[in-house]
Every structure is written in C-alpha cells, then in structure tokens.
DRENKOLFI-62412 format. One record per residue (C-alpha): residue in one letter; x, y negated, z. Coordinates in steps of 0.25 Angstrom, whole numbers, plus 2048, in hexadecimal, padded with zeros to 3 digits. Layout:
[baro a,[X,Y,Z]]
...
This chain:
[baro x,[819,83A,7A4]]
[baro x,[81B,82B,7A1]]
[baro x,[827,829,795]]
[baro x,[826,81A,798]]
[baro x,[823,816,7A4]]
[baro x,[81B,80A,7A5]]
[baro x,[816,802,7B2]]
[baro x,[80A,7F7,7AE]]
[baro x,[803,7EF,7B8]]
[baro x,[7F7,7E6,7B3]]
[baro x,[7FB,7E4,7A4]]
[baro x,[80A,7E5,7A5]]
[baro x,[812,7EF,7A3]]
[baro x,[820,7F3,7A2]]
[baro x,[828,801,7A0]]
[baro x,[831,805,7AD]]
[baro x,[83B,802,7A2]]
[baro x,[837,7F3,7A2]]
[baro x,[837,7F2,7B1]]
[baro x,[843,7F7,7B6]]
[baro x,[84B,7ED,7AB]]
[baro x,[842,7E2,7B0]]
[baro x,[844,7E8,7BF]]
[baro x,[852,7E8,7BF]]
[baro x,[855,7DA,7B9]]
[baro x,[84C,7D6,7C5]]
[baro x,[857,7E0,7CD]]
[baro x,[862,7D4,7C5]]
[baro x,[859,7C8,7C8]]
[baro x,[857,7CC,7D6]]
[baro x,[866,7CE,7D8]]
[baro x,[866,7C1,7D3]]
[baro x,[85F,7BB,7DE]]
[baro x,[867,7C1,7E9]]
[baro x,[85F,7CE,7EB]]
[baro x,[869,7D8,7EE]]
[baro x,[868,7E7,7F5]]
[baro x,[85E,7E7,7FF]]
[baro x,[859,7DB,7FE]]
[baro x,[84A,7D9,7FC]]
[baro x,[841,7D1,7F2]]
[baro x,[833,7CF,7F4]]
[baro x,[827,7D2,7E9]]
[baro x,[81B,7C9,7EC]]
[baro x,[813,7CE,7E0]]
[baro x,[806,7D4,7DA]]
[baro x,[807,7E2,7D5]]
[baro x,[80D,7DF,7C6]]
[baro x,[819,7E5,7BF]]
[baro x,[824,7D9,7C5]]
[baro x,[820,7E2,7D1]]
[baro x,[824,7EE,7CC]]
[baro x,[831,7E7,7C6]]
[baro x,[835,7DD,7D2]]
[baro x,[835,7EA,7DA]]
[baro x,[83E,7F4,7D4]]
[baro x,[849,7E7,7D1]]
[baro x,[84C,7E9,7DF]]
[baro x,[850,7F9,7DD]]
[baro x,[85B,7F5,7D2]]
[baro x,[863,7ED,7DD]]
[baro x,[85D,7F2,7EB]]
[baro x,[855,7E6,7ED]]
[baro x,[847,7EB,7F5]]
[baro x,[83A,7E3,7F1]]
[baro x,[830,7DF,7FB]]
[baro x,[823,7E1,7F5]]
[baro x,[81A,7D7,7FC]]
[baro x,[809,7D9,7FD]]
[baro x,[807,7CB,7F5]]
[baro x,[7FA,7C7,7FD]]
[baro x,[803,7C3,809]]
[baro x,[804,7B4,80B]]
[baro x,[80B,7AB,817]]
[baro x,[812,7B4,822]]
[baro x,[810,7C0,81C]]
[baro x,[817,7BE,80F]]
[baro x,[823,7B4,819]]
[baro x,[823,7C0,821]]
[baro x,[825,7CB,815]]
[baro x,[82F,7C0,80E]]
[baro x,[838,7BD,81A]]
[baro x,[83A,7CB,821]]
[baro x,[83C,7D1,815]]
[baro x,[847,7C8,810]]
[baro x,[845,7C8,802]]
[baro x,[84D,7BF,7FA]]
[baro x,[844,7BE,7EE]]
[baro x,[836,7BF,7ED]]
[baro x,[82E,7C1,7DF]]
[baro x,[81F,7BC,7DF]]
[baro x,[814,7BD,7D5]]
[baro x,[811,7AC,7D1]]
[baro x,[802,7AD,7D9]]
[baro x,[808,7AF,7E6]]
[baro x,[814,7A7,7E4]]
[baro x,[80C,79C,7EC]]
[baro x,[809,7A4,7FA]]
[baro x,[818,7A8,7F9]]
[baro x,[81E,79A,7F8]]
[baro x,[815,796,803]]
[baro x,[81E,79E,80B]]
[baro x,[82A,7A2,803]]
[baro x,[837,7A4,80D]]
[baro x,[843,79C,80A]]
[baro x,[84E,7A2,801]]
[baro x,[844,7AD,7FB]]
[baro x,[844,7AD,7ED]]
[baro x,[837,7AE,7E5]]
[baro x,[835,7B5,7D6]]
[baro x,[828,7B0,7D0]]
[baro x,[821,7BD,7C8]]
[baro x,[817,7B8,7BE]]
[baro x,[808,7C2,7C0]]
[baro x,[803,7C7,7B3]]
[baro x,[7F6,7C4,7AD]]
[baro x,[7EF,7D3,7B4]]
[baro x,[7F5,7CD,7C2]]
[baro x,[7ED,7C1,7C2]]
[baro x,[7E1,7C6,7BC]]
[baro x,[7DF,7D3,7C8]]
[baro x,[7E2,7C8,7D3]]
[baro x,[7DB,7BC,7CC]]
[baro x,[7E4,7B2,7CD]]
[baro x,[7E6,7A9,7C2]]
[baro x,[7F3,7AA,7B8]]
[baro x,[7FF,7A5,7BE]]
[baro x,[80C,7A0,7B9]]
[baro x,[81B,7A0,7BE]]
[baro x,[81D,794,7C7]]
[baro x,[82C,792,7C3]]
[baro x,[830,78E,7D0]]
[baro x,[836,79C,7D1]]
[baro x,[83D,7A7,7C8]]
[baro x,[834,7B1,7C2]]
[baro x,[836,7BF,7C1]]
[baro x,[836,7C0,7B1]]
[baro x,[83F,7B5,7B0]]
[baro x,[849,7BF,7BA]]
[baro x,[846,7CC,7B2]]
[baro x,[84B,7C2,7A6]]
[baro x,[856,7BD,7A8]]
[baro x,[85E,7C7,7B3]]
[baro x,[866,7D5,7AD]]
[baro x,[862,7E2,7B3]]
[baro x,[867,7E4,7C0]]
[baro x,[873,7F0,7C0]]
[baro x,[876,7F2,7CE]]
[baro x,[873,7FE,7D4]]
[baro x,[86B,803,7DE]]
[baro x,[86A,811,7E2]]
[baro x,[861,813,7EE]]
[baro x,[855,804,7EB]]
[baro x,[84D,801,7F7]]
[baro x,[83E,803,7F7]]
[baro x,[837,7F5,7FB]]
[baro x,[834,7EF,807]]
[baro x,[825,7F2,809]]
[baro x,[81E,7E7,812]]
[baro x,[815,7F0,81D]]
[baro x,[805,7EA,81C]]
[baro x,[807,7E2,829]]
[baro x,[7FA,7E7,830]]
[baro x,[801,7E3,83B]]
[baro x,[80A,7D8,83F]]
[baro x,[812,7D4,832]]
[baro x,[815,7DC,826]]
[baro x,[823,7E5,828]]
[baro x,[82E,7E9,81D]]
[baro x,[82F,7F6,81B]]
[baro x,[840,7F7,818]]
[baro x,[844,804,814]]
[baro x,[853,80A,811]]
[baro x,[856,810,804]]
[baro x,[853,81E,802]]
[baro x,[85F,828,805]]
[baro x,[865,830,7FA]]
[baro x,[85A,836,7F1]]
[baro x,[851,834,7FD]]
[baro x,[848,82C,7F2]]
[baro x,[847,83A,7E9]]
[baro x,[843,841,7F3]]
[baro x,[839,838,7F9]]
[baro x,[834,836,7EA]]
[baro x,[831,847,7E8]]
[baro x,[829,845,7F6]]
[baro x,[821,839,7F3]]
[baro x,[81C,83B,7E4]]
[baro x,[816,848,7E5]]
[baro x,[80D,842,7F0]]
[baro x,[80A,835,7E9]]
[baro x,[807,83F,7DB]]
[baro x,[812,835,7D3]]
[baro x,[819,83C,7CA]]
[baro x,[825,836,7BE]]
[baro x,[81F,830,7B2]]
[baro x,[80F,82F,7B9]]
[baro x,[807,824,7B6]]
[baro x,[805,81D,7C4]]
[baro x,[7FC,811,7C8]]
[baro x,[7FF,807,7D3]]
[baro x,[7F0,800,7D8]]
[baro x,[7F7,7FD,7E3]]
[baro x,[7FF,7F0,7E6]]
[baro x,[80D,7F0,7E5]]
[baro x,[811,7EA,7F2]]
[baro x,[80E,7F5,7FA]]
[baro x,[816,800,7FE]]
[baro x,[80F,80D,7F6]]
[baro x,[80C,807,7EA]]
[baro x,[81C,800,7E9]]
[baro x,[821,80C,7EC]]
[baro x,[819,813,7E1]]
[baro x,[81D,80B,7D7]]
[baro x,[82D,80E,7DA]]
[baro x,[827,81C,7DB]]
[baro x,[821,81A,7CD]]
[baro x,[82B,813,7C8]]
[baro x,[837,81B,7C8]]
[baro x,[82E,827,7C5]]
[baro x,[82D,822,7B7]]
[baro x,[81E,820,7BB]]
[baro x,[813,81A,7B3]]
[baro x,[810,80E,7BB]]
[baro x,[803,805,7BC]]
[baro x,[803,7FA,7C6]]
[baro x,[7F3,7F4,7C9]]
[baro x,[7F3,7E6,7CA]]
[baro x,[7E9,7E7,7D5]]
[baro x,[7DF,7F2,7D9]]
[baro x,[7D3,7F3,7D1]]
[baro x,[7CC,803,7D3]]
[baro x,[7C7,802,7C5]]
[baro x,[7D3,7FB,7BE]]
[baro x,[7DB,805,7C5]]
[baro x,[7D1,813,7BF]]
[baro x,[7D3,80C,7B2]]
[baro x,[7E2,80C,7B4]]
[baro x,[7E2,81B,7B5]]
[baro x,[7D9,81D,7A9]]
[baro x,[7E2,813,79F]]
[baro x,[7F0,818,7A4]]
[baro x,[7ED,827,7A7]]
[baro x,[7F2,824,7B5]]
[baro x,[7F6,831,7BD]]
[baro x,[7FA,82C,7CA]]
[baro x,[7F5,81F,7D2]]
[baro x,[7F9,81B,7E2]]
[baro x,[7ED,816,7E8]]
[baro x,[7E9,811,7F7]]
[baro x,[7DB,817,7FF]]
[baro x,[7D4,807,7FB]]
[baro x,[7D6,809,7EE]]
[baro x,[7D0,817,7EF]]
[baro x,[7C6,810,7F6]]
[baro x,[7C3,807,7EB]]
[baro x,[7C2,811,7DE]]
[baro x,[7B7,817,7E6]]
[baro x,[7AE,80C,7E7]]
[baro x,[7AE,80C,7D9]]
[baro x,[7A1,80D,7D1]]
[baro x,[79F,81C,7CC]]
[baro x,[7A1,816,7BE]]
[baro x,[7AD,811,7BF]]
[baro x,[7B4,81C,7C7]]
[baro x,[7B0,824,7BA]]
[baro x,[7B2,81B,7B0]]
[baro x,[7C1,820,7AE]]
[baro x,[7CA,82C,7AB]]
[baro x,[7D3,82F,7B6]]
[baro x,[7D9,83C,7B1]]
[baro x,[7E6,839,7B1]]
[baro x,[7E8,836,7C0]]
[baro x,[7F2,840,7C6]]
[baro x,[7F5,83B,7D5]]
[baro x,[7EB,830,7DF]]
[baro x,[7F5,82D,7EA]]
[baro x,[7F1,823,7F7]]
[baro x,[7F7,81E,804]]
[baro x,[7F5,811,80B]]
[baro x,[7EA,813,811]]
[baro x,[7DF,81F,817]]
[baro x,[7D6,821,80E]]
[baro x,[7C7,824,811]]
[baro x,[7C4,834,80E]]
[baro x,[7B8,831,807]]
[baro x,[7C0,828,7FF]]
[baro x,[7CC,833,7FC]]
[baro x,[7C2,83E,7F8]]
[baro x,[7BA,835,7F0]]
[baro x,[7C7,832,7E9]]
[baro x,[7CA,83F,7E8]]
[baro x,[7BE,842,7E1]]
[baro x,[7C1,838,7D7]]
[baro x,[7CD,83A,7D3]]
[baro x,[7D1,84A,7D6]]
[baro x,[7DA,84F,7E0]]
[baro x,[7E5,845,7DC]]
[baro x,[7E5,83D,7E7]]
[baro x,[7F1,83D,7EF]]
[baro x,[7F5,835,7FC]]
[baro x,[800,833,805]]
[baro x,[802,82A,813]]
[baro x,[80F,823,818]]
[baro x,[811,815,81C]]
[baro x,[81B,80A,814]]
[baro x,[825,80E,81E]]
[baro x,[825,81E,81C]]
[baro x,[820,81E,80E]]
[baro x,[816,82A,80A]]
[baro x,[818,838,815]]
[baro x,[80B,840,815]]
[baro x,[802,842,809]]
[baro x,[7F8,84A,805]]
[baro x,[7F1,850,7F7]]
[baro x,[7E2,850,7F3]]
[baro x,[7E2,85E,7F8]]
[baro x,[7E7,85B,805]]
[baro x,[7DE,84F,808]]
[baro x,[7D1,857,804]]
[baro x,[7D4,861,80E]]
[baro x,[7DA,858,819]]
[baro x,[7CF,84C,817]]
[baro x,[7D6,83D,81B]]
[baro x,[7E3,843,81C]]
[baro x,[7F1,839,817]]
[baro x,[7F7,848,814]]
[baro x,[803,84E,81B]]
[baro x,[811,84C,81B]]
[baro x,[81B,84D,810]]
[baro x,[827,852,80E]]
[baro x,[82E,84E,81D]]
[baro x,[827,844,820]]
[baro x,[81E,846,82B]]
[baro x,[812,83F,834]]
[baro x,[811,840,845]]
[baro x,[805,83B,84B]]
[baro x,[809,832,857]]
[baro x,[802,82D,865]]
[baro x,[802,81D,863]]
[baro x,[807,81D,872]]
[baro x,[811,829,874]]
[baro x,[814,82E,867]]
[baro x,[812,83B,869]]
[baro x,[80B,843,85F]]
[baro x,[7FC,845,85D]]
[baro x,[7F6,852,85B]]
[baro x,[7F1,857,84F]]
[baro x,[7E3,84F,84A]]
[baro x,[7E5,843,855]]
[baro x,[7E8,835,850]]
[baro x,[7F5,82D,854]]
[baro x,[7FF,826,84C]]
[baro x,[805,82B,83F]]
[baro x,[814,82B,83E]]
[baro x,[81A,82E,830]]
[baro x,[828,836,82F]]
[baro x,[82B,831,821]]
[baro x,[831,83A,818]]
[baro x,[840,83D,81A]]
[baro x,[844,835,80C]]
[baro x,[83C,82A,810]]
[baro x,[847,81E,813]]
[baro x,[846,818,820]]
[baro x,[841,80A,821]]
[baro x,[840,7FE,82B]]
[baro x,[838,7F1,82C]]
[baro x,[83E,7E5,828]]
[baro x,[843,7DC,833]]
[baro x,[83A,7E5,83D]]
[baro x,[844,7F2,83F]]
[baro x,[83D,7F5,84D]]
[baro x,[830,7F5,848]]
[baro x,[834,7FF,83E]]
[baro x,[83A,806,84A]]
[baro x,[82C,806,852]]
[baro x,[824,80D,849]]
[baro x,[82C,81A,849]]
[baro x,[82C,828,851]]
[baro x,[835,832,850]]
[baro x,[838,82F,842]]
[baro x,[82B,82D,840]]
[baro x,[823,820,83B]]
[baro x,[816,819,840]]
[baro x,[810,812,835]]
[baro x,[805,80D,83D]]
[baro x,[7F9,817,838]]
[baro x,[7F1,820,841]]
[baro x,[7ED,82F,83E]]
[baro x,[7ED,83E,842]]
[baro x,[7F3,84A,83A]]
[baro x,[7EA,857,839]]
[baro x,[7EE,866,83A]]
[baro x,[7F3,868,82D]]
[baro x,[7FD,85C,82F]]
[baro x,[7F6,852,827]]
[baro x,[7F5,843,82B]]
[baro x,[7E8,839,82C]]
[baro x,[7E7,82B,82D]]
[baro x,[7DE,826,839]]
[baro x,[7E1,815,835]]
[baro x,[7EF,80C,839]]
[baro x,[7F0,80B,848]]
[baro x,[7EE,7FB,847]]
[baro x,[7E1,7FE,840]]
[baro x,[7DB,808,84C]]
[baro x,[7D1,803,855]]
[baro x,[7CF,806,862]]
[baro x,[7C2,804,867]]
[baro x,[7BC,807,875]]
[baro x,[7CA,80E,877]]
[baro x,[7C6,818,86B]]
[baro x,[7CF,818,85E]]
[baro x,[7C9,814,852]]
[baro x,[7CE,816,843]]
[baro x,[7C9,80B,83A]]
[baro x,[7CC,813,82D]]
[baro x,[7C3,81E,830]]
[baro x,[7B8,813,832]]
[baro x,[7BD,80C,825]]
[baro x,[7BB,81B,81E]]
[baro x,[7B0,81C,821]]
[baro x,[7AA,80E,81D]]
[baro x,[7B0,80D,810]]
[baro x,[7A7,819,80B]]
[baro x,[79A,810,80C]]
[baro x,[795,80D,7FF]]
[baro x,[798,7FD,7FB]]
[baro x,[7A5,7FD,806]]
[baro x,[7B0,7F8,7FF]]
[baro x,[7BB,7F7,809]]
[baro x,[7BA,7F7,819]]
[baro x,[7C3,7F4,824]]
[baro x,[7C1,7FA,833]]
[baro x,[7C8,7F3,83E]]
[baro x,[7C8,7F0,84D]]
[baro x,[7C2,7E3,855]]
[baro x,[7C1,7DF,862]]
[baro x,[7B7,7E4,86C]]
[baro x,[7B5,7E0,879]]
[baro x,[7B0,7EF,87D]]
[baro x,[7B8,7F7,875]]
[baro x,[7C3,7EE,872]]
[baro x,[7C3,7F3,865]]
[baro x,[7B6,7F5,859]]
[baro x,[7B6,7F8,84C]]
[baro x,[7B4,7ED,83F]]
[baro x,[7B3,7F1,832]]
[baro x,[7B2,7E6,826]]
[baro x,[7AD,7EC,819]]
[baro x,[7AF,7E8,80C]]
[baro x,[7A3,7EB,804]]
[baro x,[7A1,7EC,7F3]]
[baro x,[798,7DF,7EE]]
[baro x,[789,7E1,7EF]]
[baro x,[78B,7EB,7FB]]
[baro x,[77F,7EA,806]]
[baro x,[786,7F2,811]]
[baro x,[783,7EB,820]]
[baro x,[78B,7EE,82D]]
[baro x,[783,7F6,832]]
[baro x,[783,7FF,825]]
[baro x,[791,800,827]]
[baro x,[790,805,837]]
[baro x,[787,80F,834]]
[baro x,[78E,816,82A]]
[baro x,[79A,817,834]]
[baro x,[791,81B,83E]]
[baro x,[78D,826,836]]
[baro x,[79A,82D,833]]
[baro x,[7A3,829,83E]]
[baro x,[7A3,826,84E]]
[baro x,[79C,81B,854]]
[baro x,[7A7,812,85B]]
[baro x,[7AC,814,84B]]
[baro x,[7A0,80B,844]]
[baro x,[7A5,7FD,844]]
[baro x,[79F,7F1,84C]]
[baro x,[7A2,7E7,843]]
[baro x,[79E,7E8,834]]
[baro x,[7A3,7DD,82C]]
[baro x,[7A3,7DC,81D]]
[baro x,[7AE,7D5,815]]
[baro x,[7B1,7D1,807]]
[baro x,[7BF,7D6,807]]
[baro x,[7C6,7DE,812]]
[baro x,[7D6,7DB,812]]
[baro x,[7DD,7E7,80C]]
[baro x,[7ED,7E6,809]]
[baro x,[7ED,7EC,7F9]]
[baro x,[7F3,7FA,7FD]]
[baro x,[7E3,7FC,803]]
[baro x,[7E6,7F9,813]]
[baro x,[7DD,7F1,819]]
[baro x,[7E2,7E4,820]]
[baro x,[7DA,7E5,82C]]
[baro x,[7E2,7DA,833]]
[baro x,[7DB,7CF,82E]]
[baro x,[7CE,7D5,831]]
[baro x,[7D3,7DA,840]]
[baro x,[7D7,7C9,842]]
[baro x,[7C8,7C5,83F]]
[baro x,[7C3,7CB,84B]]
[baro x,[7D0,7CD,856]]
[baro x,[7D6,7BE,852]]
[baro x,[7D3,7B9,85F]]
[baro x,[7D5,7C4,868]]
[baro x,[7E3,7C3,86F]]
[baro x,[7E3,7D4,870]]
[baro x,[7E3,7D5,861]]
C-alpha cells in the first residue's frame, strides 16, 4: 500500500496531495474564465502531468474536459472545438501553431509549457511560452482554491475515433446515487486495480480507457506512472525501477514486446507485477499466449465501446480454455448477437453484430449535437458499437473484426483481423493491415500493407504463401504492398481509411 501516493510522468512528479491544490486552483482560474457546471474545456496536450491536473480542475466545479487526440489538425480538430463547445482550450506550446490556424472565435487558449522528457521522446526541439496567451502556471499561481461543491462531477466528453464520417462526442449524464460505487466494485476486480497499487499508464491520455484509468487510479490513492510515449523496453524498465504491480495495455503494445530480442525481454525483473489488463482492440492468440507465457497467468481483459464502457471480461484462466474469447458478461450487463438486416438473434457460434447491454450503474449517454445518431444504434436497450462477432455455448463473446472493416468479396464474408492474425506472426512483420479493394469480378479483394522490422527480406509472395498454408484460398491477399509506416491512432487501432482512399478514391460506389 502506497503511504504517499505519487504520480510521475517523465521526470516530473508530484504527490496526489500537490495535484489536487494545483487541480483546484485551476478549478478557481477556470471559474474565472466563465467555466461553470456543465460546461466543457478542451485539453490539446501530450501525456504530462498538466494533464493529469487540467483534467480533474473540471471535477471541483462540474466543468467536463474534452480530452482531444493532439495529432488532429484543420477539420478535425474545427470539428472537435465547435461541437463540443468549449470555452477554453489549454495546449502544449508545439501545437499551438495547427490550433491558431483554425482557432474558433471566442475560444480561450491556456498555453502549457512541455517538459524537457516531452520534447526529447517526440524529438522536437525546446519550446518556449509564446506570451500571446495566459499559461497554465501563471493560473495555478495566482488564483485560490476553488470551494464550490460538487457532488456528482461528470466523466469527459470522449471523441469516438471517426472511422467513419466525423469524430462523435460521447456526452454522458452524471451517475445516479452511488451508482459510481457500485460500478467501481464491478470494474476493479476485472481491471485487477486495487487502493494504493502501483499502476502504469503506456498509453495516451486522450483516449477513453486509459483516462478513465487515471480517475480510476487517482481516487484510489494509486501509485501512478504516466509514459511519455510508448517505448516496449522503457516500459519493462519501468516495472523493474518502480515495482510496478499493475499496467493497462492495448493488443499493439503486446504486439510490440514480443518482437523484442530474447535479450532484452530477459534483461529485467518483472516479479512484482500483479494484473496485465487490455481492451481496444482483438489481439492475435498467438500474441495473447505468448504473453501469457512471459508474464504468468496475470493477464487480464475486458471489451466494451466508449459508449457502454467495460461488460464482458475474462481471466487467464477463462481465455486458455476458450482460445480468442473477449470473456463474458459481468455483473448485468449483457451481449446479443443481431442479424445486420432484421435483428433477430443469431444462433449460438454464427457471426452477426454485437449489441452491448451496459451494466445497470453505467450512466446513459448521448452524442453531442447528433441525439438520433445515438438513437440508431440501439436495440431493445441494447447498443451497437459497430463490431462483428459470435458468442459460444458457454456464453462467451469473440470478435470477428468492426463491420466497416469486413469484406465482402464474391458475395462471401471476409474478416480482415483473422488475416492480420495470422500475418503478424511471420518472423521480421512489424505491423499489418488487411483491407478491402475494388474488383471488377468480385467486387471486392483483399490488400494487406505490411510493415516490416529494418533489414527484413520478406517478398509478396513470402507473405501469400504463409497465408495460404494456414487459412482458405479466397483469404490470401491479391495485393501485397510494404509500407514504412502503417497509420495506427495511439490506443493500437489501425486507421485503415487512409489506406482504403489510395485504391477506392475514384470510384463513385466507395
């Protein structure tokens, strides 16, 4: 059990103490600036502690922050600023220059200055605060504490990933009377958090598990370390220096450690970890039990969207006996497998599309500005979160792909992630994507782009014929092409837009 709780991200650190003083006379500066209950302010920022800070001010007057994914530029981030209608944005000093390209009238900006480590993981050179704005420590100094209180804070406003059509704000209602409580006692025990652990956060902040981890952490008095930015090896090396007992991790991270050289995977004592826990994404099996392996059966996982947060989850136990499994439901929530046309409900094994029952303390939510979009997507109660799968006999779920990924090909269903599962385990692949292109036969073939590890020899034809050896035919891929760097958002998905546009740009039935 931590006595003093400390939370570090690169080479700062503070005490929970030191934040919530520094939080709420952000809380008074905030007020200040005309940000009352309900209101929303924006945080286009790189992990760091001022993220940590700027986000629980909002919880001391019942602002709610929006965090923001900071590679967004033009539209995107218009979009993000506009719908969400926040009054005040704050902004590390490097992106200050994409924001004022596009920066709405009557939005306030907060400048927030990066430390030393920030600029050193992303390689940019040392900035300095511009003065044209107010700064966050000039705020933190000069404003009192804010007193008001606030019994029931929001949780933020979460920007979906926009796979399609623009990024949606995910506006949630308070949580009823100790509604958080119980959904607290359901959530830690299959996230394997605990009061006082010592957690780490590899993850960035702006997206919806790892920011809800942190308030998680927070208010359990947890140990907290934030990574700058991803690195497998920096992170092994975390665990070793800080005893680190519990870490939140998504499948490309997973991904990533196990392309590490024998040597290094050795190098360092991992003892002292207590709970693996991923989501995100589907992770390849022979990813998962090479993990498993590794590190003991710690590893924990759990599946939801942004909208229904975490319903079905499953141990190391449960996953070795149902191989590829997400788990089952917890506590009420619950999982129907739809027809896409009817919506009745598949039998057991066959694939349709996943509707999420959240749990029964979850709040409700609705999308900003787009309240019938929010209406669309629901069933009986239950949610569509735009990902394809089948349930087994024993009630638990699997994840087929996200129904805007499928292919269909020749009139036959095809799921990308199996493809990508199976690619990813040839020796030198670094990363891979498998997608859909035009045909003029089958309307549909299969692509895959593969990011290979420097001084790797692998051909396309290497790569079709490992395919072709463990899965169907009309599975291996027609196109092969290798790329330095496949798009992927910083939670691990893959942004397979941008590759799909290369090939169906000029085709009006895109």
């Amino acid at each position: 059990m931590t006595t003093n709780p400390i939370v570090r991200c690169g080479s700062d650190q503070r005490t929970h103490d030191e934040i919530r003083l520094r939080a709420t006379r952000l809380a008074g500066a905030l007020t200040e600036m005309g940000v009352t209950v309900g209101d929303r302010y924006a945080l286009l920022l790189r992990n760091d502690l001022s993220f940590v800070e700027i986000t629980l001010a909002g919880a001391a007057i019942g602002a709610i922050p929006v965090p923001v994914n900071w590679h967004w530029r033009g539209d995107e981030l218009t979009h993000l600023l506009t719908d969400s209608g926040s009054k005040v944005v704050f902004v590390h000093t490097s992106l200050l220059p994409g924001l004022e390209e596009i920066l709405p009238p009557g939005v306030q900006v907060v400048e927030v200055a990066e430390p030393v480590t920030l600029t050193e993981a992303y390689g940019i050179a040392p900035t300095r605060l511009t003065s044209r704005y107010r700064d966050v420590e000039s705020l933190i100094a000069s404003h009192d504490p804010a007193t008001t209180p606030v019994t029931d804070p929001p949780l933020a406003v979460i920007y979906t990933s926009g796979t399609t059509g623009r990024p949606k704000g995910i506006l949630r209602q308070p949580f009823a009377p100790g509604a958080a409580e119980e959904t607290l006692g359901l959530m830690l025990p299959i996230i394997g958090l605990g009061p006082g652990m010592r957690t780490l956060i590899p993850a960035p902040l702006y997206h919806t598990a790892p920011n809800i981890h942190l308030v998680f952490a927070f208010a359990l008095g947890c140990d907290i370390d934030i990574m700058v930015k991803f690195d497998a090896e920096k992170m092994l090396r975390m665990v070793e220096q800080h005893r680190i007992q519990h870490i939140q991790m998504v499948p490309t991270m997973f991904v990533r450690m196990v392309k590490l050289p024998k040597e290094i995977r050795t190098r360092y004592d991992l003892s002292s970890l207590e709970a693996v826990v991923h989501a995100a994404a589907p992770c390849p099996p022979d990813v998962k039990r090479e993990i498993i392996e590794w590190f003991g059966p710690i590893v924990l996982e759990y599946y939801g969207g942004s909208e229904t947060s975490a319903c079905v989850s499953c141990t190391t136990a449960e996953w070795l006996e149902h191989p590829g499994t997400v788990g089952r439901p917890i506590g009420g929530a619950d999982v129907r497998i739809l027809d896409p046309i009817d919506h009745h409900e598949m039998p057991v094994g066959e694939t349709g599309d996943i509707y999420i029952k959240p749990l029964p303390s979850w709040p409700d939510f609705t999308y900003l500005g787009n309240d019938a979009k929010r209406r669309e997507m629901e069933v009986d109660g239950y949610l569509n979160v735009g990902d394809i799968g089948y349930v087994d006999a024993d009630g638990f779920l699997y994840l087929s792909d996200r129904r805007n990924d499928m292919v269909i090909s020749g009139g036959v269903n095809i799921y990308p992630a199996e493809i990508e599962s199976c690619i990813i385990g040839i020796d030198g692949v670094s990363d891979v994507a498998v997608f859909g292109i035009p045909d003029p036969e089958f309307g549909e073939s299969l692509a895959a782009h593969v990011e290979v590890a420097p001084a790797t020899t692998l051909t396309d034809d290497d790569i079709r014929s490992y395919v072709a050896a463990r899965l169907a035919g009309y599975k291996v891929p027609k196109v092969v092409v290798f790329d330095d760097h496949l798009p992927r958002h910083d939670s691990g998905k893959l942004v397979k837009r941008k590759l799909r546009e290369l090939y169906w740009r000029d085709r009006s039935d895109a």
